[in-house]
C-alpha positions as a Markdown table, in Angstrom:
| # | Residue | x | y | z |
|---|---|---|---|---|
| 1 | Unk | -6.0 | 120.7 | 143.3 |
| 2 | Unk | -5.0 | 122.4 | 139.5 |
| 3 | Unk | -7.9 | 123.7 | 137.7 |
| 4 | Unk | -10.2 | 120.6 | 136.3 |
| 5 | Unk | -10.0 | 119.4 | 132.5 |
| 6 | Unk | -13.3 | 120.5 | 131.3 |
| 7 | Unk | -12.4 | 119.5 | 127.4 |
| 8 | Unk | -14.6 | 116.5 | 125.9 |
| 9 | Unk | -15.3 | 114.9 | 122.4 |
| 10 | Unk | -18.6 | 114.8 | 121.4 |
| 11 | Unk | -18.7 | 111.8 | 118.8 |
| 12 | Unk | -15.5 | 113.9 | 117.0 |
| 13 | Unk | -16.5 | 117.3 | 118.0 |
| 14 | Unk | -14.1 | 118.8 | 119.9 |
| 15 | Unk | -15.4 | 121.1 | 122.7 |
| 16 | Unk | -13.4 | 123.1 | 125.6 |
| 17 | Unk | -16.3 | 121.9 | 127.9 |
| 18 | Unk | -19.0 | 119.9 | 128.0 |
| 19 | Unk | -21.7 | 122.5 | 128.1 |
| 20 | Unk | -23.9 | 123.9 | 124.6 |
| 21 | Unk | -27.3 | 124.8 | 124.7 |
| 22 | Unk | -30.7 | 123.0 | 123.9 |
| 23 | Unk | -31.7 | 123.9 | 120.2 |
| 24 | Unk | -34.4 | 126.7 | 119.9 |
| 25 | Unk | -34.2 | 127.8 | 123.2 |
| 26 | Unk | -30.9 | 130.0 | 122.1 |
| 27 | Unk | -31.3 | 130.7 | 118.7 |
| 28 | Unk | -27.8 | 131.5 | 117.9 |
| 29 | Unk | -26.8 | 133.4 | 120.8 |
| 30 | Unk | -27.1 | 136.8 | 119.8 |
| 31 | Unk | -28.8 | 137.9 | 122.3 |
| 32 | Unk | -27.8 | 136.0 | 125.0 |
| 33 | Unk | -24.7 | 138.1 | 124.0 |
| 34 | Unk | -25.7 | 140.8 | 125.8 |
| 35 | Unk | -25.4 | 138.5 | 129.5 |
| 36 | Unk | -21.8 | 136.5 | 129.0 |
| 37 | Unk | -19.7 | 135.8 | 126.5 |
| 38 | Unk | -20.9 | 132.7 | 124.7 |
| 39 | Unk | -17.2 | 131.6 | 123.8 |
| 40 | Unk | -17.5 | 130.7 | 127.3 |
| 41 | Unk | -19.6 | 127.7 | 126.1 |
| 42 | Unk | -18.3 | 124.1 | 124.7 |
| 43 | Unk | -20.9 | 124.8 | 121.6 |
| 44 | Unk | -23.0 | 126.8 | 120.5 |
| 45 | Unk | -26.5 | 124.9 | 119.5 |
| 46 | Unk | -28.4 | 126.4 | 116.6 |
| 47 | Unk | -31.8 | 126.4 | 116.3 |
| 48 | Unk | -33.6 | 123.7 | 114.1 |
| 49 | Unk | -33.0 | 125.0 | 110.4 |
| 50 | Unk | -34.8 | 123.8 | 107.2 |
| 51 | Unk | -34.5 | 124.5 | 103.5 |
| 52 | Unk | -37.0 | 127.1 | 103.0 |
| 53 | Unk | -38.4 | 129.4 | 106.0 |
| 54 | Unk | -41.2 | 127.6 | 107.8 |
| 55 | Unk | -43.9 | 130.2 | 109.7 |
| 56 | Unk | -44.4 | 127.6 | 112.4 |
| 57 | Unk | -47.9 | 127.3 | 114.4 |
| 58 | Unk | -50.5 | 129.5 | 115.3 |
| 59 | Unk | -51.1 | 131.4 | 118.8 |
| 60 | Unk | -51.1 | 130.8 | 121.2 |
| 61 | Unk | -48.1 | 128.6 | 121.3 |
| 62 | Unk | -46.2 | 129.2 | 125.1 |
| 63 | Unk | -48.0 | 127.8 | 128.7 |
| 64 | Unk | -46.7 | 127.8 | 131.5 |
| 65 | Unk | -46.4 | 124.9 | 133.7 |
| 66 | Unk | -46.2 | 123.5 | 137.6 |
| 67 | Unk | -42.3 | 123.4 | 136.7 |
| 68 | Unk | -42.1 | 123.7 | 133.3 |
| 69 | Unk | -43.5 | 125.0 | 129.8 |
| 70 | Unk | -45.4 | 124.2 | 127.3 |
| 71 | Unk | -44.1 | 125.0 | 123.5 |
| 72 | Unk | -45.8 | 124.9 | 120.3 |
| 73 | Unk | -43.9 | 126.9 | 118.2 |
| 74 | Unk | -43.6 | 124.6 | 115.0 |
| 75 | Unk | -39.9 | 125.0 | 114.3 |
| 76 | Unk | -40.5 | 128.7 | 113.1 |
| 77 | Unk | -37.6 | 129.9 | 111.0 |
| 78 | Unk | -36.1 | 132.1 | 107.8 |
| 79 | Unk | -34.5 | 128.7 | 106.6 |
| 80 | Unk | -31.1 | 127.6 | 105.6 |
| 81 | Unk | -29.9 | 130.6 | 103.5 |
| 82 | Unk | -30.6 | 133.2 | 106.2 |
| 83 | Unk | -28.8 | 130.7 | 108.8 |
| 84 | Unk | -25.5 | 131.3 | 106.9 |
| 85 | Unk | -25.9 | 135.0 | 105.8 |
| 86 | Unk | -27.3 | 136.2 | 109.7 |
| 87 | Unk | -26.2 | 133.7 | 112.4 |
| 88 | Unk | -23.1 | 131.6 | 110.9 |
| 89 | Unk | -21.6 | 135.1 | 110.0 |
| 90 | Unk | -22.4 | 136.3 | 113.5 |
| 91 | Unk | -20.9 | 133.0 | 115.4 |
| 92 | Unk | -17.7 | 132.8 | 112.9 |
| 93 | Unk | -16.5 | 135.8 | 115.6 |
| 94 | Unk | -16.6 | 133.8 | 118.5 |
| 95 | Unk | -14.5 | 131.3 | 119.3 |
| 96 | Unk | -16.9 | 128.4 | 120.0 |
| 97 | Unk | -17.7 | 125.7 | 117.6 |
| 98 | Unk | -21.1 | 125.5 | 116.0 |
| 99 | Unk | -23.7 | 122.6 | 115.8 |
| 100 | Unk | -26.4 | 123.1 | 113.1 |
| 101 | Unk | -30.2 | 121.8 | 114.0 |
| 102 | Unk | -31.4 | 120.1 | 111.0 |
| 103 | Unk | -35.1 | 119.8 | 110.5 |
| 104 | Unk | -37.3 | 118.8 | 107.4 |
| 105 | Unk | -40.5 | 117.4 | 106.2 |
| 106 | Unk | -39.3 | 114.8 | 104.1 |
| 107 | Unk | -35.8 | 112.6 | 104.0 |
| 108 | Unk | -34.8 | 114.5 | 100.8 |
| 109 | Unk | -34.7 | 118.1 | 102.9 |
| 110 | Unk | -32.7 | 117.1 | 105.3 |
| 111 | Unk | -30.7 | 116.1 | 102.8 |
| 112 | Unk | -30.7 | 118.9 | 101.3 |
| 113 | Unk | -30.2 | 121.1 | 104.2 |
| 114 | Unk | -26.6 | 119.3 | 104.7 |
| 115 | Unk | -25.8 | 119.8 | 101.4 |
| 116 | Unk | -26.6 | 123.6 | 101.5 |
| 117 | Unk | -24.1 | 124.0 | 104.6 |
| 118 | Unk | -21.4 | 121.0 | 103.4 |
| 119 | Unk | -19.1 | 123.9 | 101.9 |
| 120 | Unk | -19.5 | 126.4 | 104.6 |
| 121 | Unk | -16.5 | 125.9 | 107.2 |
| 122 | Unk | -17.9 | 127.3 | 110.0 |
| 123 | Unk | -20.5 | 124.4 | 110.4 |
| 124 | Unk | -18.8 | 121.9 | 112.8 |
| 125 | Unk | -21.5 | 119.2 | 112.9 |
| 126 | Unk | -25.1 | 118.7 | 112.8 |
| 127 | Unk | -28.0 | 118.1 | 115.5 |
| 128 | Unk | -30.3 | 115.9 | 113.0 |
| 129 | Unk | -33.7 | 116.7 | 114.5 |
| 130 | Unk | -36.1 | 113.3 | 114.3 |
| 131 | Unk | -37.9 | 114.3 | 117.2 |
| 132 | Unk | -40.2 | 117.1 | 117.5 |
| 133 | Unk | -43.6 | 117.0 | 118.4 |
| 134 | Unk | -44.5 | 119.5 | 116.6 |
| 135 | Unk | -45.1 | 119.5 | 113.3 |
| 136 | Unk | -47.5 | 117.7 | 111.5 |
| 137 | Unk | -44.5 | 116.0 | 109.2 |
| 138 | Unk | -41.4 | 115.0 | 109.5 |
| 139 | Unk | -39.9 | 115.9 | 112.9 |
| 140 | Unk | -41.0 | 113.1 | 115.2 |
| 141 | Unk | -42.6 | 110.9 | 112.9 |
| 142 | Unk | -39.5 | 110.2 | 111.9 |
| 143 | Unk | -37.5 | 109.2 | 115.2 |
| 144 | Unk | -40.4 | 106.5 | 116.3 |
| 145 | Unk | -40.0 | 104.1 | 114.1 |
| 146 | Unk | -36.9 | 101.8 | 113.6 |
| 147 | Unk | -37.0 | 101.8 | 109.9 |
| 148 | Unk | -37.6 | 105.6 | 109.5 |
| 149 | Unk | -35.2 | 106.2 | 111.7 |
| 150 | Unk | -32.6 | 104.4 | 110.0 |
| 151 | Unk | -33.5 | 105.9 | 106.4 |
| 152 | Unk | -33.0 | 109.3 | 107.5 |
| 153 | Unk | -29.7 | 108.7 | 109.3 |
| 154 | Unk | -28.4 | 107.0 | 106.4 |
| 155 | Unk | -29.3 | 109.4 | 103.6 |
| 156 | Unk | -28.0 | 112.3 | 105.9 |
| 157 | Unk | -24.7 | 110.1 | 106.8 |
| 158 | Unk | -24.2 | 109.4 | 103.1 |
| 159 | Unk | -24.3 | 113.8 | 103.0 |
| 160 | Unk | -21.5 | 114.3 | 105.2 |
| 161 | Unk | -18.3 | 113.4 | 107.3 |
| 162 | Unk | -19.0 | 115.9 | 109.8 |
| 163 | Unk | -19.7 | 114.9 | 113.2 |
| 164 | Unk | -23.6 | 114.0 | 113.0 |
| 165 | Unk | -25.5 | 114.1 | 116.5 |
| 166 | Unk | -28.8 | 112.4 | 116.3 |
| 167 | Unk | -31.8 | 114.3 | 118.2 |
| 168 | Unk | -34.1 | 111.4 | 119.6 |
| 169 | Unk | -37.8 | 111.7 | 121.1 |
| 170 | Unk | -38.9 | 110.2 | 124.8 |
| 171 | Unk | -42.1 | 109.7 | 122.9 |
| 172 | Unk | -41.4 | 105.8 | 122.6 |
| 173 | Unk | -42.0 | 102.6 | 123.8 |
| 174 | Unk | -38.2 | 101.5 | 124.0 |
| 175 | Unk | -35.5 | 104.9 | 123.0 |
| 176 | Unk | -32.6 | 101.7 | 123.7 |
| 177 | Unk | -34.0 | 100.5 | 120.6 |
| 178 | Unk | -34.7 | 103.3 | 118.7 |
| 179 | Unk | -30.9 | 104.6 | 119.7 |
| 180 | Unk | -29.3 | 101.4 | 118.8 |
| 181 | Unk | -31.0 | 101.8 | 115.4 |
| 182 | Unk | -29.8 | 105.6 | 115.2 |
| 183 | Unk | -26.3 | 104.0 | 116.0 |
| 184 | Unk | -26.0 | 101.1 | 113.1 |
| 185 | Unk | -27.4 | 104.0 | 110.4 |
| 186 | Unk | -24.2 | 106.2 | 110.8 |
| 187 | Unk | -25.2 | 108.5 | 114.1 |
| 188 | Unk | -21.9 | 109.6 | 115.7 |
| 189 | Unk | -23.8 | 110.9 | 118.8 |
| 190 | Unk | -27.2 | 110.8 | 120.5 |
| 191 | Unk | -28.4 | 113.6 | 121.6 |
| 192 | Unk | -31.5 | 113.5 | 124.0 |
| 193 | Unk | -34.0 | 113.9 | 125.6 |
| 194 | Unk | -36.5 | 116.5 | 122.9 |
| 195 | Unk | -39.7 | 117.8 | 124.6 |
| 196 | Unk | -42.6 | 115.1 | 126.2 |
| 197 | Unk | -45.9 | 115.6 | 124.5 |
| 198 | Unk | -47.8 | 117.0 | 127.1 |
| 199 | Unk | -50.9 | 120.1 | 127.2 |
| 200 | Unk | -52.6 | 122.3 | 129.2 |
| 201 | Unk | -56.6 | 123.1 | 129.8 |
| 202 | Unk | -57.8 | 126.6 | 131.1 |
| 203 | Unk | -60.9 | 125.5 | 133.4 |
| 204 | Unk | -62.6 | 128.9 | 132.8 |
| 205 | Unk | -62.8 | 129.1 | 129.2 |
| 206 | Unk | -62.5 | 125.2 | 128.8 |
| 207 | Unk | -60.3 | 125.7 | 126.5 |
| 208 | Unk | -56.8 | 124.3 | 125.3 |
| 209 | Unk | -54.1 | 127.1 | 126.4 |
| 210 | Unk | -52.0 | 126.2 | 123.2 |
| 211 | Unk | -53.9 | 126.7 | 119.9 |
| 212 | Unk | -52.6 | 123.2 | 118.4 |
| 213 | Unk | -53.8 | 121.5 | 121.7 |
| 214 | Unk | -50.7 | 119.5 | 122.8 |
| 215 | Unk | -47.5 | 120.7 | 122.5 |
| 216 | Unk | -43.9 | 120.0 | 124.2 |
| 217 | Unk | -43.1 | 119.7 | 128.1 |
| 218 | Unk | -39.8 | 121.2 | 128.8 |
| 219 | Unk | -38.3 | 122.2 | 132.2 |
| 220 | Unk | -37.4 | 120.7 | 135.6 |
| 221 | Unk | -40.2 | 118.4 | 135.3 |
| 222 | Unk | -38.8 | 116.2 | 132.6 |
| 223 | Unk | -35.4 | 116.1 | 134.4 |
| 224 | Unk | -36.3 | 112.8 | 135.7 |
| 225 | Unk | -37.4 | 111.3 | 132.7 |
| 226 | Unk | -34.4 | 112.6 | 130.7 |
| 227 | Unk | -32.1 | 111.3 | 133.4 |
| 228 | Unk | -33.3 | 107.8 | 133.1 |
| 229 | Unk | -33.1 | 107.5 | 129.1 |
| 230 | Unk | -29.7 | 108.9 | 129.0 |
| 231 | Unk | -28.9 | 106.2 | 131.3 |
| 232 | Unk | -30.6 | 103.8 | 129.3 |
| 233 | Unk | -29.1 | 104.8 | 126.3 |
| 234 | Unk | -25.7 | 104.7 | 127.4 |
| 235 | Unk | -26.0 | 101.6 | 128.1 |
| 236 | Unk | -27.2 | 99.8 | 124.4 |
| 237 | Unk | -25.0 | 102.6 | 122.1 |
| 238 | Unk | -21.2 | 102.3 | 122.1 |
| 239 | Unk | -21.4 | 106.5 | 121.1 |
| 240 | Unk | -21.2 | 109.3 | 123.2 |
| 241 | Unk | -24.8 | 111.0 | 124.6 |
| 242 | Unk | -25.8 | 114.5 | 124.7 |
| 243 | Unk | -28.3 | 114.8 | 127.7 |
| 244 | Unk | -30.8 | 117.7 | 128.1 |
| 245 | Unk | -33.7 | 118.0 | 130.0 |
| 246 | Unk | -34.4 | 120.4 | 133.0 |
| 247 | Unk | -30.9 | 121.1 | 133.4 |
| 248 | Unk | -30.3 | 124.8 | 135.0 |
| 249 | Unk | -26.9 | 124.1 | 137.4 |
| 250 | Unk | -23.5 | 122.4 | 137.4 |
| 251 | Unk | -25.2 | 119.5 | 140.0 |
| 252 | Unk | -27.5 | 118.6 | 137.2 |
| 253 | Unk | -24.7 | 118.4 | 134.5 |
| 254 | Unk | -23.4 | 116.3 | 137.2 |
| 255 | Unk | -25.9 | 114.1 | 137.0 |
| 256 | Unk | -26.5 | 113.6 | 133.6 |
| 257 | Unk | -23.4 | 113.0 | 133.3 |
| 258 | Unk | -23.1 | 110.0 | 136.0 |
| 259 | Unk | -25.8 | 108.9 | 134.4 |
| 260 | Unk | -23.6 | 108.6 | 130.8 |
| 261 | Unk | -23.9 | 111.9 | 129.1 |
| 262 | Unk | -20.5 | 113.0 | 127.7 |
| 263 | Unk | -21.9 | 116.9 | 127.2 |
| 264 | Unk | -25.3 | 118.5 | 127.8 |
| 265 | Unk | -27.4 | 121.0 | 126.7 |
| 266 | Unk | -28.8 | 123.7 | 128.5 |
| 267 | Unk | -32.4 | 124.7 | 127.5 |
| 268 | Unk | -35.6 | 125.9 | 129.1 |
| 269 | Unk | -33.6 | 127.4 | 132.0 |
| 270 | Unk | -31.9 | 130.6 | 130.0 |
| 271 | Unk | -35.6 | 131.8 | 129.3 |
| 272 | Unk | -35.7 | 132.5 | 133.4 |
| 273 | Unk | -31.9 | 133.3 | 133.6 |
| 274 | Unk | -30.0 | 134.5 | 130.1 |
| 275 | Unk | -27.0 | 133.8 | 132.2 |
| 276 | Unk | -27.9 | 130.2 | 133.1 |
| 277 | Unk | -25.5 | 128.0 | 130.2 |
| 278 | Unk | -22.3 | 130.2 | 131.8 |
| 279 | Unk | -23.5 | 129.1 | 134.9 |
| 280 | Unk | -23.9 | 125.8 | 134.5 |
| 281 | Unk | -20.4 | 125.5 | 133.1 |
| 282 | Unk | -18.6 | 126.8 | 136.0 |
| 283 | Unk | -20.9 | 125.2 | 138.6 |
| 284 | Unk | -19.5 | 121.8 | 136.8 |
| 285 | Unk | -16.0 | 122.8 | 137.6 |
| 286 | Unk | -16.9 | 123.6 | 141.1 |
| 287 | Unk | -18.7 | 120.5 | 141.9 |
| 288 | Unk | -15.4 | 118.3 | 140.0 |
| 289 | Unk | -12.9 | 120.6 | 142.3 |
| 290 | Unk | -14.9 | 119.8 | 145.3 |
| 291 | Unk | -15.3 | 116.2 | 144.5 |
| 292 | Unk | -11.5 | 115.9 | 143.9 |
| 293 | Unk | -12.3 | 115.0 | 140.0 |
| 294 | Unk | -9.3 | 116.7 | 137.7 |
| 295 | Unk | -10.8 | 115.5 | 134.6 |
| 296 | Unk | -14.4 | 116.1 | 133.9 |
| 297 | Unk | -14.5 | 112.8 | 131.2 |
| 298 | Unk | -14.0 | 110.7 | 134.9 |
| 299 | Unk | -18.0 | 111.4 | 135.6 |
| 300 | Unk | -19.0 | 109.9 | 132.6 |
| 301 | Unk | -21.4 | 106.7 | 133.1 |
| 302 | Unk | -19.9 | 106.9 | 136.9 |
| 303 | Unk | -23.0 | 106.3 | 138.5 |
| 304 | Unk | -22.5 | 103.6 | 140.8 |
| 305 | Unk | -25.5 | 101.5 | 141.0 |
């Protein structure tokens, strides 16, 4: 068969494939840079970004786990300024488009974030981050509530036009719900799943490995989990998905893809291979060629149940 159609649209983001990469696990792709070319990707993912710089948490803040890791780095970061004088500068060479992790500690900075970048042109849409575990506020004290969820969707849709990806947490009772809410605020796209809360105990010292005690499980180990609330998801929200969660080959873009993803997001797995977001991209294309698939959009919510 011809080559396979790899090009999607991610809730009005255009992207030559399906593939970007997990925020914070990529930073902007410099140095990943060094292993392919990151043009190669449908998007580059930036990591979460705030207003001022934020030191993030104290060490130690990485464990390792039976397939996965632990992270409690705290959103560490220079803050929105040095985002467009370093990174945007850097990425505006390549020839991939650029989604913008959004964090804050109040409604009013993410706000404010959007506002910082609405001028800048080489911002293609934004990854609003309700979702991570950990910070003490903001983050995902935000995405686990319906009515919180909705104010900060709505202020940050009332800040732009730009494609606007909503970053949910599996730390809920019902993410259909808390998507569906995400949805009617503005979100053009869900993105999920973030990190499950999740720790680690060394026996000897009997003590916590991480020095904030719990932090976020990332990895093959979440796969399942992340598999089922894409599928969930996909179901209650007329939007397109952006599934992450133990992804490291094309089969596994497969799946979350079946499952309802439109693209995915590549994360834990470049800290083991820097070369593992190219990868997954052509091992997508492989597995559509072998299945006779010419269009990659064919696999979306495919999964025949």
């Amino acid at each position: 068969m011809s080559d396979v159609s790899m090009s999607v649209n991610l809730g009005g983001l255009s992207m030559k494939n399906p593939v970007t990469v997990a925020s914070g696990t990529f930073a902007a792709g410099r140095e990943y840079s060094d292993f392919f070319d990151v043009s190669l990707l449908g998007a580059v993912t930036t990591k979460g970004v705030s207003l001022k710089g934020w030191e993030g948490n104290d060490s130690p803040r990485i464990a390792e786990t039976a397939s996965g890791m632990l992270n409690s780095i705290g959103l560490q970061n220079p803050g929105v300024a040095a985002l467009r004088e370093k990174d945007l500068a850097w990425l505006a060479r390549k020839d991939v488009p650029v989604i913008v992790n959004v964090s804050g500690h109040s409604i009013q900075e993410y706000v404010e974030v959007i506002e910082a970048l609405e001028e800048d042109d080489r911002v293609n849409a934004y990854e609003v981050n309700i979702s991570c575990p950990n910070v003490d506020e903001g983050g995902m004290t935000f995405g686990t509530h319906v009515p919180s969820v909705e104010a900060v969707v709505s202020s940050c849709r009332t800040a732009t036009k730009r494609p606007l990806i909503v970053k949910l947490s599996p730390n809920v009772t019902d993410i259909a719900e808390i998507a569906r809410a995400a949805e009617s605020a503005g979100a053009d796209a869900i993105s999920l799943i973030n990190t499950l809360l999740g720790m680690a105990i060394d026996a000897r010292t009997r003590k916590p490995q991480l020095a904030r005690v719990v932090g976020g499980l990332s990895g093959p180990a979440v796969k399942p989990v992340a598999l089922r609330m894409v599928w969930q998801v996909h179901q209650a929200v007329s939007v397109p998905v952006l599934g992450m969660g133990g992804i490291s080959t094309g089969i596994d873009a497969a799946e979350f893809m079946l499952a309802g993803a439109t693209a995915v997001a590549v994360g834990t797995a470049s800290f083991s291979n820097p070369r593992a977001a190219a990868e997954v991209v052509e091992g997508l294309r492989a597995y559509c060629k072998e299945q006779g698939v010419s269009d990659v959009n064919d696999l979306i919510g495919a999964l025949q149940c």
